[in-house]
C-alpha positions in Angstrom: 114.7 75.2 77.7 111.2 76.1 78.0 109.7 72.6 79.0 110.5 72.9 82.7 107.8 75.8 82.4 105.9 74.9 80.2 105.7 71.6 81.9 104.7 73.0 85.6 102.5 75.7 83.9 100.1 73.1 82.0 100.4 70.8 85.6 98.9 74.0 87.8 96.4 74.6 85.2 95.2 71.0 84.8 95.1 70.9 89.1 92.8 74.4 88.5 90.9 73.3 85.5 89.6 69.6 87.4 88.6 72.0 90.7 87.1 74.2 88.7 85.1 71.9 86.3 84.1 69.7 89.4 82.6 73.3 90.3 80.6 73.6 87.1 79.3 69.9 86.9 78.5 69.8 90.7 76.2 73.1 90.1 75.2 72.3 86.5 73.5 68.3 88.0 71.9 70.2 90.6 70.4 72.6 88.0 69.1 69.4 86.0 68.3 67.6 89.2 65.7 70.4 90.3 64.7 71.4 86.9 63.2 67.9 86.6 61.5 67.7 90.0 60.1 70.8 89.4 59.1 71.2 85.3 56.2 69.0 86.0 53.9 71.1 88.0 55.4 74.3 86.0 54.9 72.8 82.5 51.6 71.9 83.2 50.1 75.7 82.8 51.9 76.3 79.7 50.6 75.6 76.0 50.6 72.2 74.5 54.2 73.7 72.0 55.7 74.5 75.6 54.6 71.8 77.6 56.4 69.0 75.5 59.3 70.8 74.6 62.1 68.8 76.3 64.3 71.6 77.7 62.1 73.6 79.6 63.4 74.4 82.8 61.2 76.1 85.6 64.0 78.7 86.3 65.9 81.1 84.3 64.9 82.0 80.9 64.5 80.3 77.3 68.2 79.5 77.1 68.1 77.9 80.6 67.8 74.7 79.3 70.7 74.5 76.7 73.1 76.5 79.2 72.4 73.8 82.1 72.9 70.5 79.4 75.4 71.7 77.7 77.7 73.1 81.2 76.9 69.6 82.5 78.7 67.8 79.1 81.3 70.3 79.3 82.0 70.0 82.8 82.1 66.0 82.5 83.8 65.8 79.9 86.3 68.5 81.1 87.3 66.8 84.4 88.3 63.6 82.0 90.3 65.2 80.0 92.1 67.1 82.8 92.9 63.4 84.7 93.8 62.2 81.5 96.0 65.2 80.9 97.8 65.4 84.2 98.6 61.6 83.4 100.1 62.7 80.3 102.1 65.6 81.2 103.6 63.6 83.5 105.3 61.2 81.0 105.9 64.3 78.7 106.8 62.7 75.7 105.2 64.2 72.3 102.7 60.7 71.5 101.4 61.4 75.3 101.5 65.2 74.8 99.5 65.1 71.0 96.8 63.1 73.0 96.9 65.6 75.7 96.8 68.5 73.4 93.8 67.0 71.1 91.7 66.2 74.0 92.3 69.6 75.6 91.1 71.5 72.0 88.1 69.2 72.1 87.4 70.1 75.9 87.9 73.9 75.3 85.8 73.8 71.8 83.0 72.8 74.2 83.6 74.8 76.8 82.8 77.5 74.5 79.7 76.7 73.7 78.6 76.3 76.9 80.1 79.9 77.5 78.3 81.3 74.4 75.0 79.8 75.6 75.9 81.7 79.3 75.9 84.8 77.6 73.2 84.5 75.8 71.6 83.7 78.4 73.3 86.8 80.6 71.8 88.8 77.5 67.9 87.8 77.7 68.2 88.3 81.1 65.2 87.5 83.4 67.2 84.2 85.0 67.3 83.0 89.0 70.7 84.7 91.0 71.1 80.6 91.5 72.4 80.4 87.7 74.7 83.3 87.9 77.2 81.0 89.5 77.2 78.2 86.9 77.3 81.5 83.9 80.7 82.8 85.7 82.1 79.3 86.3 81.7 78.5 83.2 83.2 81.9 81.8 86.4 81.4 83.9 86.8 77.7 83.6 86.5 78.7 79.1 89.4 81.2 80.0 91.6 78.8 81.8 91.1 75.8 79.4 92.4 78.1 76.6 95.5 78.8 78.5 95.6 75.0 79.5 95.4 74.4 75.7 98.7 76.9 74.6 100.8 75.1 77.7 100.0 72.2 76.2 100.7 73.0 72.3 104.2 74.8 73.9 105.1 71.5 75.3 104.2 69.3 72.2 106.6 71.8 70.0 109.0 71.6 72.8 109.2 68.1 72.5 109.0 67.9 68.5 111.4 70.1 68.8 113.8 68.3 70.9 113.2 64.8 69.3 114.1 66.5 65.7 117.6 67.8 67.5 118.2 64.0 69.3 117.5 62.4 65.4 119.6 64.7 63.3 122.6 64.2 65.7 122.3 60.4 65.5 
């Protein structure tokens, strides 16, 4: 049947999806990390509007801000749902797989956001070459979490699937 593949398919993307969101939150915190060291002496020529606005960030553009928070959530809370999920595709029953597969939607629903704010930020242009890394990160690692999602969902109807055979021959 198809589990065996499904089953190793979601397992190498889970292993590729916590590298690759490690990669995105490790370059997103350092992002935040030297946006704050640094908004204080760059806010301070700004007008009053710009200088209290929360999300200003002394590199990139005006979409800096929201990019770099919202890579940081999705990269956090990507690399807990990808231990959680290699924890349940390893017992690969369907209650373990339906957690597996909600958590993963969740992840990749976020994931996109944080992708639509890279390329909106890719589109005003005008950004540090330091972000470029974080905007394709997070463009791949969207990609791979919505294959990660459809091994998942195979495996779930896989095993709904096979426990409907195992109860109608009881």
């Amino acid at each position: 049947m198809a589990s065996g593949g499904s089953k190793s398919a979601a397992y190498i993307l889970l292993m590729l999806n916590l590298a690759l969101y490690f990669i995105v939150t490790v370059i997103a915190a350092w992002a935040v990390n030297h946006g704050i060291q640094r908004s204080r002496e760059a806010a301070s020529v700004l007008s009053l509007p710009a200088r209290i606005f929360p999300i200003y960030f002394p590199f990139g553009n005006m979409a800096t801000g929201l990019f770099v928070i919202f890579s940081l959530l999705a990269g956090v809370v990507g690399m807990g749902t990808s231990l959680a999920g290699l924890h349940n595709v390893f017992q690969w029953d369907l209650p373990n797989l339906n957690a597996a597969a909600a958590s993963s939607l969740i992840t990749w629903a976020l994931t996109l956001l944080a992708m639509g704010l890279a390329c909106k930020e890719i589109d005003i242009g005008w950004k540090d070459s330091n972000l470029r890394t974080l905007e394709v990160m997070t463009i791949i690692v969207s990609a791979t979490q919505l294959f990660c999602t459809g091994a998942i969902h195979a495996g779930v109807e896989d095993a709904a699937w096979k426990r409907n055979r195992m109860v109608g021959r009881v």
